[in-house]
N, C-alpha and C positions, 0 to 999 in steps of 0.2 A: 695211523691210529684211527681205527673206523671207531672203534670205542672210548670212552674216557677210563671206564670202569677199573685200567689197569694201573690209575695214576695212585703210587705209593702216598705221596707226602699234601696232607691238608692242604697248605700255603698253593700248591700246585691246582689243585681240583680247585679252588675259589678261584682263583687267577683265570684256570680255563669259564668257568661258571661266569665272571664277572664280564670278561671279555663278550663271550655269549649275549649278558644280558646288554651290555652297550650297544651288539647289533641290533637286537630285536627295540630297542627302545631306545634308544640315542642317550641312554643315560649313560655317564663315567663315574655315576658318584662311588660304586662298587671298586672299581679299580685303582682308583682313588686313595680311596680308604685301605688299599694294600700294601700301599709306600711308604716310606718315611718323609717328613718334610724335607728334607735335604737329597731325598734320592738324586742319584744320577741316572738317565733312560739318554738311550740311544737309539736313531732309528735312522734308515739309512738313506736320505735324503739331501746330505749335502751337509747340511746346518749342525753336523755334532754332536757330542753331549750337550748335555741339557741337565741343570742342577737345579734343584729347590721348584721346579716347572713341572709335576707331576700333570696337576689339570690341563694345563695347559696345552702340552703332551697328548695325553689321551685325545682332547677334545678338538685337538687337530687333527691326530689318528684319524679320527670318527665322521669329520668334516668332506673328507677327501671321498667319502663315499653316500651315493644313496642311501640304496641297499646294499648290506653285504655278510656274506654267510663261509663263516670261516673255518677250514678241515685243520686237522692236526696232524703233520706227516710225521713228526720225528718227535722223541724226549727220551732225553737223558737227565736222572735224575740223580744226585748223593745226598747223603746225611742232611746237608746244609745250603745245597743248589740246587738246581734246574736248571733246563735250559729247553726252552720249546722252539721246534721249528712247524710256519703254517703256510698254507696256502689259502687267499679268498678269492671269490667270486661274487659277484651284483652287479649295480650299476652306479656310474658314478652321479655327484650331483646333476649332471644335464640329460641323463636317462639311458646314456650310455652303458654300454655292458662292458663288461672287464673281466679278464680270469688273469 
């Protein structure tokens, strides 16, 4: 996905948009503001779901990296889902690089 331009559904396009702006400015309040308070986020580090932990979530997402600048390789989208696959690049908090 060199482009975003093709993404059908709002909900989607904020989501890539928000993520974005949490790289470039360490902010999650965007993404945040995408969940419900009880959401469930998974991410695949061992520790599970995760319920009602949205910020918290994110803002460990966001921890684990210096910089970091994120491609969109895959999305499938219907009516009422999404599902984004990505790859990043930066460095981590000790200046380290990562792909």
């Amino acid at each position: 996905m060199e482009e975003d331009n093709h993404i059908r559904h709002d909900l989607t396009r904020r989501f890539v948009a928000a993520l974005r702006k949490s790289e470039q400015d360490n902010d999650v309040d965007d993404l945040t503001g995408l969940f419900a308070d009880d959401a469930e986020l998974f991410r695949l580090d061992g520790e599970g779901p995760r319920r009602g932990e949205t910020r918290e979530f994110w803002e460990q997402y966001r921890a684990q990296f210096g910089e970091v600048r994120t491609q969109f390789t895959n999305l499938v989208e219907s009516d009422d889902e999404a599902a984004l696959e990505w790859q990043s690049t930066g460095t981590r908090p000790n200046g380290h690089d990562f792909r």
